[in-house]
C-alpha positions in Angstrom: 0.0 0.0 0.0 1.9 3.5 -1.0 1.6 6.6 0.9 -0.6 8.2 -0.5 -3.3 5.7 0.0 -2.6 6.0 3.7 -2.4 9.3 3.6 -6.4 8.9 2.9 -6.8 8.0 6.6 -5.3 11.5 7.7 -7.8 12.5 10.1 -7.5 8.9 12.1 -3.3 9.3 11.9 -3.7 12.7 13.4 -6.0 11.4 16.2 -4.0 8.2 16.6 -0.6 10.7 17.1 -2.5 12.9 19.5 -3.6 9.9 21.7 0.5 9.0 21.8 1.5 12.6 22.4 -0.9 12.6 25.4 0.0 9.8 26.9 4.1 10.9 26.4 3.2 13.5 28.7 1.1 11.6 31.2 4.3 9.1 31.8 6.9 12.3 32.0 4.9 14.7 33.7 5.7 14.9 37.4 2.3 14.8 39.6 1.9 18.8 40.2 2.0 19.1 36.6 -0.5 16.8 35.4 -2.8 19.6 34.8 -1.3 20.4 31.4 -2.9 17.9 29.8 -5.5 20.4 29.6 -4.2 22.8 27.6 -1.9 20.0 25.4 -5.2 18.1 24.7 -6.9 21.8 23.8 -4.0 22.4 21.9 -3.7 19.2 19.6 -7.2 19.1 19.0 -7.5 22.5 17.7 -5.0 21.0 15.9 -7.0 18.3 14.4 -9.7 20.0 13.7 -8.0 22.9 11.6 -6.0 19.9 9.7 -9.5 18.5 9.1 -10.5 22.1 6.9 -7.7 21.4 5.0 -8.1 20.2 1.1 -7.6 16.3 1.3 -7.7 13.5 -1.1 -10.9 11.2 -1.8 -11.0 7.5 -2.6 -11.0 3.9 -0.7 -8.7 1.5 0.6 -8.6 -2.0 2.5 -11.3 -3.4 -0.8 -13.6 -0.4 0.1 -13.9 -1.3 3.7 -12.7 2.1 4.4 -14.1 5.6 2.1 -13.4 9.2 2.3 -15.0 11.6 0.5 -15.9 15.3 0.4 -19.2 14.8 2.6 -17.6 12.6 5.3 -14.9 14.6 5.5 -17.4 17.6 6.5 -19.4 15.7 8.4 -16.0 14.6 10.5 -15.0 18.3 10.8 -18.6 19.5 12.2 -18.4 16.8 15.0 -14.5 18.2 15.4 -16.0 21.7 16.5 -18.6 19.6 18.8 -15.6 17.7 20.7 -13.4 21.2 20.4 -15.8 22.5 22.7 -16.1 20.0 25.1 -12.7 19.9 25.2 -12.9 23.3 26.3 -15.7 23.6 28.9 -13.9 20.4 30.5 -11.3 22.2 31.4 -11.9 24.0 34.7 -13.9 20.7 35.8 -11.2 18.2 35.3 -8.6 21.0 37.1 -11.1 21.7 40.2 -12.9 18.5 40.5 -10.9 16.1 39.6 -7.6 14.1 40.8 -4.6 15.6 38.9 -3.5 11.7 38.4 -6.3 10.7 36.2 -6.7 13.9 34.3 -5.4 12.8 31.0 -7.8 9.7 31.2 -10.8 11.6 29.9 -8.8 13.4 27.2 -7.8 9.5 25.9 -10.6 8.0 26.8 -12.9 11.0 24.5 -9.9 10.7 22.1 -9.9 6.8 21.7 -14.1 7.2 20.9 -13.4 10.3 18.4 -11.2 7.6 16.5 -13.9 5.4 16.4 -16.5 7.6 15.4 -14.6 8.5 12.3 -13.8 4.8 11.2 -17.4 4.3 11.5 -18.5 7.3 9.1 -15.5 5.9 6.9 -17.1 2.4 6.6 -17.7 1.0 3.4 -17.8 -2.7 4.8 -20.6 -3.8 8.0 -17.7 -5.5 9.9 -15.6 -1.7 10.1 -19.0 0.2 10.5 -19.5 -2.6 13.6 -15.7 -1.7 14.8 -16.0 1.6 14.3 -19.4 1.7 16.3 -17.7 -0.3 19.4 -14.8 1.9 19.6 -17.1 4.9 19.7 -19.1 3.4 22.2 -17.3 1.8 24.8 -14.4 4.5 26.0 -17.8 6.5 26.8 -18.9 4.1 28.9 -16.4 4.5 30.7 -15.7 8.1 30.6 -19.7 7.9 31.9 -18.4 6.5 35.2 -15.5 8.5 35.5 -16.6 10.3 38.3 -15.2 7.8 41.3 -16.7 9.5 44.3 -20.6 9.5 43.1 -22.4 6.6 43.0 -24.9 7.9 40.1 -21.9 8.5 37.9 -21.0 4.3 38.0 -24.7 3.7 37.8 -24.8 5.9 34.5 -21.8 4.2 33.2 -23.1 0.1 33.8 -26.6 1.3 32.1 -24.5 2.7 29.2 -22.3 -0.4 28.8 -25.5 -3.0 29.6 -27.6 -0.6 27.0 -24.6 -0.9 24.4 -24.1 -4.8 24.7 -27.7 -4.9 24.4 -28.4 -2.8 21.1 -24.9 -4.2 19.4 -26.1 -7.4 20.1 -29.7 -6.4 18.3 -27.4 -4.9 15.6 -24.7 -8.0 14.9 -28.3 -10.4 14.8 -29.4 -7.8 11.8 -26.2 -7.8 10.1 -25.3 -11.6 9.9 -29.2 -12.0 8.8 -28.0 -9.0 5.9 -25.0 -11.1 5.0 -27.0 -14.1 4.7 -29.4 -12.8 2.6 -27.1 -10.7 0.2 -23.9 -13.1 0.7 -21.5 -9.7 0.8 -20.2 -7.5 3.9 -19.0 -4.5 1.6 -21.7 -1.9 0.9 -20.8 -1.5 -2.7 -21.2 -5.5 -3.2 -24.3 -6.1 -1.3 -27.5 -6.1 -2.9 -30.9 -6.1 -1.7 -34.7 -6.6 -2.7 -37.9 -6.2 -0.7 -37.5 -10.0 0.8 -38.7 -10.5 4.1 -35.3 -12.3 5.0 -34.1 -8.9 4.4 -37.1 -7.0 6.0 -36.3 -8.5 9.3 -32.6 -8.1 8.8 -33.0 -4.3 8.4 -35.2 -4.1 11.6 -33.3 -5.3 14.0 -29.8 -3.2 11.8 -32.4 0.0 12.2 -32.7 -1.0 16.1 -29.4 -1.7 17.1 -28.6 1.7 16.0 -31.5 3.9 17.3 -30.1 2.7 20.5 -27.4 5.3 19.8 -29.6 7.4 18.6 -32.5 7.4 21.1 -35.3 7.0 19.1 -38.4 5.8 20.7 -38.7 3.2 22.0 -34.9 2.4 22.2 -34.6 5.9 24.3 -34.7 4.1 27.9 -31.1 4.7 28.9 -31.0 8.4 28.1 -32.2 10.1 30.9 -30.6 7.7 33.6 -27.0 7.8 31.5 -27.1 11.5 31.0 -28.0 12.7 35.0 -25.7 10.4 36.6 -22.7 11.0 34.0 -20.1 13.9 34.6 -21.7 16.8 32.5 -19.5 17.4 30.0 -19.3 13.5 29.4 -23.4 14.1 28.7 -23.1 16.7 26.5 -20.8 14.9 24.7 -22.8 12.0 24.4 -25.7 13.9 23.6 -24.0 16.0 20.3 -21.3 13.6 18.9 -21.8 10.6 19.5 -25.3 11.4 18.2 -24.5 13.2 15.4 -22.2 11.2 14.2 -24.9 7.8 14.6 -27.2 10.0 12.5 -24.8 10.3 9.7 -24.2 6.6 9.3 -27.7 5.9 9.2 -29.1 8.3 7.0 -26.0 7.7 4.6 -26.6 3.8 4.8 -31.0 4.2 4.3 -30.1 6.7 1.0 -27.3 4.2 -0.3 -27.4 0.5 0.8 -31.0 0.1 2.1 -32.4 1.9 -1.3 -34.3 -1.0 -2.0 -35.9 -1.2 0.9 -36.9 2.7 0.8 -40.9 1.5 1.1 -40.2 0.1 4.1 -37.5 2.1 6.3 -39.9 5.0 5.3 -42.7 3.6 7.5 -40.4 2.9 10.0 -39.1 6.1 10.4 -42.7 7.8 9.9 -43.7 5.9 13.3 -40.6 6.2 15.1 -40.5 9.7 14.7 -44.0 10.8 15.5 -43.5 8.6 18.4 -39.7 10.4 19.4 -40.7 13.8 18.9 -44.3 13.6 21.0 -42.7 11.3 23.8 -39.6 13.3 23.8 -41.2 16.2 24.5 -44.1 15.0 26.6 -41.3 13.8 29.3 -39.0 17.3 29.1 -42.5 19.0 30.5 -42.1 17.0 33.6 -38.4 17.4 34.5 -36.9 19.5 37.0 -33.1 18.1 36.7 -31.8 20.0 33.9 -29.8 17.4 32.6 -32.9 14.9 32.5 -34.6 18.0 30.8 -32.0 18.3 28.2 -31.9 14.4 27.3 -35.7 14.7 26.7 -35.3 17.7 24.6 -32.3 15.2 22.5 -34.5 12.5 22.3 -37.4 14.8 20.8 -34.4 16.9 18.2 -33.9 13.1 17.4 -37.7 12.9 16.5 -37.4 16.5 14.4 -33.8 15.2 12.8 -35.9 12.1 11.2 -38.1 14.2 9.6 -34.9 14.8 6.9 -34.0 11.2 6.8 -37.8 10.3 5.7 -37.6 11.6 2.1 -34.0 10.1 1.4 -33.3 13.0 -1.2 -30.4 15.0 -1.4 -32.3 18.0 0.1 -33.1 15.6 2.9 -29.4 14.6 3.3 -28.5 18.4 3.3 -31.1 19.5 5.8 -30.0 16.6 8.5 -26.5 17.5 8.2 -26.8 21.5 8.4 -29.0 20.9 11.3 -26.5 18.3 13.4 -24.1 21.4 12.5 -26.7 23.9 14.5 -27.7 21.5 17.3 -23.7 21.3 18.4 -23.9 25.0 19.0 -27.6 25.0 20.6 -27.4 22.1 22.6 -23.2 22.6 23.9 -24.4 26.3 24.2 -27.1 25.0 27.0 -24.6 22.6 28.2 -21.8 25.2 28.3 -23.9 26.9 31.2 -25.3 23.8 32.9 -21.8 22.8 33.4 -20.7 25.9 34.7 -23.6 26.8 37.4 -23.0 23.0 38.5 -19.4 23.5 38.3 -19.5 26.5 40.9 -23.0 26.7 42.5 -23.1 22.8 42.9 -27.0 22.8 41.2 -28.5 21.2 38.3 -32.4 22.0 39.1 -34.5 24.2 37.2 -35.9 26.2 40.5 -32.0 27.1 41.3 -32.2 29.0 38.1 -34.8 31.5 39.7 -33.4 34.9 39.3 -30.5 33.8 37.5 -30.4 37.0 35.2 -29.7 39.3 38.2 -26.5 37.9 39.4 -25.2 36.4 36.2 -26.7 38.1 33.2 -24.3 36.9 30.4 -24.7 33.2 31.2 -28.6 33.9 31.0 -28.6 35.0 27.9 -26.2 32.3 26.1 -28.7 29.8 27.6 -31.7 31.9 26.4 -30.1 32.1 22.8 -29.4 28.2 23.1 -32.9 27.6 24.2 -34.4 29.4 21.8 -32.3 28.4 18.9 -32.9 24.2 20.1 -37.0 25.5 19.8 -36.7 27.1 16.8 -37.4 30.3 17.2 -36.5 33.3 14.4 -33.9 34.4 13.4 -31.8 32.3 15.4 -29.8 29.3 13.5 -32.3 26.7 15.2 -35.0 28.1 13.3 -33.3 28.0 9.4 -32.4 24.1 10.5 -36.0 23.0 11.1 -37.3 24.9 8.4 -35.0 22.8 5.9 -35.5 20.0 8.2 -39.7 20.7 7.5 -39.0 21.3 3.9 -37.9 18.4 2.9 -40.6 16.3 4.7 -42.8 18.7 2.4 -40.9 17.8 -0.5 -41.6 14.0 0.2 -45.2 14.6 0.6 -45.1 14.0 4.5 -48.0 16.0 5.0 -49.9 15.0 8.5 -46.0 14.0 9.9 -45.5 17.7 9.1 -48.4 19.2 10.8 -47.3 16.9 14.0 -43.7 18.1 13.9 -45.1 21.7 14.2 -47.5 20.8 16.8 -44.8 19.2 18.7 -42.5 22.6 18.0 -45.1 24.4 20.2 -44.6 22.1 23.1 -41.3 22.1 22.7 -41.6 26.1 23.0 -43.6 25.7 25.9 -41.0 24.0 28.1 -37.8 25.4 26.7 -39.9 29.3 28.0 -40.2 27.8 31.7 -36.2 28.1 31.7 -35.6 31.4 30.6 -39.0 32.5 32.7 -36.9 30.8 35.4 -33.8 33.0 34.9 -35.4 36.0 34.0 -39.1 36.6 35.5 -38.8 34.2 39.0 -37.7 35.8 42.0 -35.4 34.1 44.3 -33.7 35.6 47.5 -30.9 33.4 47.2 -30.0 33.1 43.3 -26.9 31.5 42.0 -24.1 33.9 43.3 -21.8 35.8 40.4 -18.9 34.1 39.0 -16.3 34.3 36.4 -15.7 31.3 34.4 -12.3 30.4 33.3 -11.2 31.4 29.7 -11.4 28.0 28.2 -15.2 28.1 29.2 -15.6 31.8 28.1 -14.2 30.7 24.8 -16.2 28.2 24.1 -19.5 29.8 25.0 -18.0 32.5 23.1 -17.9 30.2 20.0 -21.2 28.4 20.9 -23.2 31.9 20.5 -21.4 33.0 17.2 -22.4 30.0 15.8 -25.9 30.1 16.8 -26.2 33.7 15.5 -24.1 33.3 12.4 -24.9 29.9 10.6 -28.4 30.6 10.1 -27.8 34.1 8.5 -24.5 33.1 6.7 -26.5 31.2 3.4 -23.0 30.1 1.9 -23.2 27.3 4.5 -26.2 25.2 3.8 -25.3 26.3 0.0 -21.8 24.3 0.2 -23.7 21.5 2.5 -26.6 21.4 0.0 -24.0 21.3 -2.8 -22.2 18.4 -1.7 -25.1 16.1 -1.3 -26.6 16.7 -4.5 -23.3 15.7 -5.8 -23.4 12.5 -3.6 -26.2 11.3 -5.0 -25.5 12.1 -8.7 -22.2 10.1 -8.6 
């Protein structure tokens, strides 16, 4: 194999390097100086993720078991500004909270999964999307439980693994029933027809991976994982890992499962009338912002399937341009759970009471981050379900559309008792002012300039439009 066909895996040699750069320093870095990790791991991954703008070569290697091209490549560097900014708000946790000894872990442990997440998005073959899939999955299991001294945090991190186990082991039943039925493991080999063999093969693929996704009803886990996980392991969990599951499967229904459109279309018609109405139905009742916020990912998981429905290239572009939005929105919100928890100790909606008068700037990133997850003009939220609504117009989806909208209302609804929280409550004993660190300053910086840019700035669903009407005329 020469060079240049490895040189087609540039993203994963960067990662791979980072991972060894980290742990050079971990094993010659005395104890008092374990703390710069942070800003190495901040460092190389801006690193990575500037690399990733870069112009790169397209093609496949290994037989086609692994594929780069211009929309995986974007797709790879969108979920590079989502981990940027984890990387970021971590910081001041992992330097205050957190033994200085196993600091580096969650940098490796987030790095190992960011390496699988992009061999799975680089899969052209089931056994590397499987591989791919595991690697993204089980550091973050761990990294779930990596808070030692609270019981809630191991809790979070066996439901993850048990959840995992349980969904991969849904998924690898699907995918040896595929590769009985079609006798090939490599997407571009494999060929499929509206045979209930396959039928049944594809449900219990399509299950295995709404795990990940948290469509109803595979959304069980969510809540559970995401409270008892360390925040900023939540957040990641809730964004990247996500968005990146997303990807796969709308790229695999548009692709591989195009035979079988009749049928994943029902599928996805029930499941997501079903995710969005139950998602949001749930986020009414919570008080634990962090069970409020999975609720509010499970029904965005809901909205997101109304792109993947029509299986065009307008569908394509709407899901991606709106995983793009939903890192800003939903890290935005995160950004200042994490901080209030980080230096207040609370998580609970009624803490927020009064929030605006002794910390006006946080208020209003989360207002903007609310706002923008509910859709609301002329924030970038808004421009990603209207593409997100067009498209399911385009495919005729008619009544799913008018339930989406209805569903947009609730969502409204609850996302308003927040910022009436903040800014109307009264409290006599609200949150107490506080700085953040500059890391976290940063990267709420970046959250809000993407939530107020993207929408406006046209060029970027033009260039995200472009490339998947491209994709699908190869």
């Amino acid at each position: 194999m020469s060079l240049q066909q490895l040189l087609l895996m540039r993203h994963e040699w960067i990662l791979i390097a980072s991972v060894l750069i980290l742990l050079g320093f971990e094993l010659n870095f005395s104890e008092e100086k374990k703390s710069n990790s942070i800003v190495v791991a901040a460092i190389l991954f801006a690193i990575v993720t500037l690399v990733g703008f870069l112009p790169a070569a397209t093609g496949s290697i290994f037989g086609g078991m692994y594929i780069t091209d211009p929309l995986r490549i974007l797709m790879k560097n969108i979920l590079n500004l989502g981990v940027l900014i984890v990387f970021l708000q971590s910081g001041s946790w992992l330097r205050t909270k957190i033994n200085y000894n196993r600091v580096t872990e969650f940098y490796l442990l987030i790095l190992t999964s960011v390496i699988g997440l992009n061999f799975m998005i680089s899969s052209g073959h089931f056994l590397m999307f499987y591989l791919g899939l595991e690697l993204l999955t089980i550091p973050i299991a761990a990294a779930a439980s990596y808070d030692q001294f609270k019981s809630k945090s191991a809790e979070a991190g066996i439901k993850l693994i048990l959840s995992a186990a349980f969904s991969s082991a849904i998924l690898l039943f699907g995918l040896s029933i595929l590769y009985g039925a079609s006798g090939s493991m490599y997407f571009q080999e494999v060929k499929f027809s509206v045979d209930l063999l396959q039928v049944l093969g594809f449900v219990f693929f399509f299950s295995g991976i709404a795990f990940k996704i948290s469509i109803v009803p595979f959304h069980l886990w969510t809540a559970d994982v995401y409270e008892g996980s360390p925040t900023n392991v939540t957040s990641y969990l809730s964004v990247v890992s996500k968005g990146a599951a997303i990807f796969v499967l709308i790229l695999l229904l548009v692709t591989l499962f195009e035979p079988l459109r009749q049928v994943w279309q029902q599928v996805i018609y029930g499941t997501a009338i079903f995710t969005m109405t139950i998602g949001n139905l749930f986020a009414i009742r919570q008080q634990n912002l962090k069970r409020f916020l999975a609720f509010s990912s499970i029904a965005q998981a809901g909205f997101i399937l109304l792109g993947v429905i029509g299986g065009s290239a307008l569908g394509m572009a709407s899901v991606i341009y709106f995983v793009l939005v939903y890192v800003f929105s939903n890290l935005a919100a995160f950004g200042v759970v994490i901080a209030i928890e980080e230096n207040a100790g609370k998580v609970n909606m009624d803490d927020y009471n009064g929030l605006y008068k002794t910390n006006p700037r946080l208020s209003l990133v989360m207002m903007l981050a609310l706002f923008s997850l509910a859709g609301i003009p002329p924030l970038a939220g808004f421009f990603g379900k209207f593409f997100l609504f067009t498209a399911a117009a385009e495919g005729g989806y008619y009544v799913l559309l008018f339930i989406a909208v209805m569903n947009t209302i609730i969502s409204l609804y609850y996302y308003l008792l927040v910022v009436k929280a903040m800014f109307i409550n009264k409290n006599d004993l609200p949150v107490g002012y506080f700085q953040s660190d500059y890391f976290t300053r940063v990267a709420l910086s970046a959250c809000v300039v993407g939530i107020l840019v993207v929408g406006f700035y046209s060029p970027v669903f033009e260039y995200i439009q472009k490339l998947c009407f491209n994709y699908f005329n190869l």
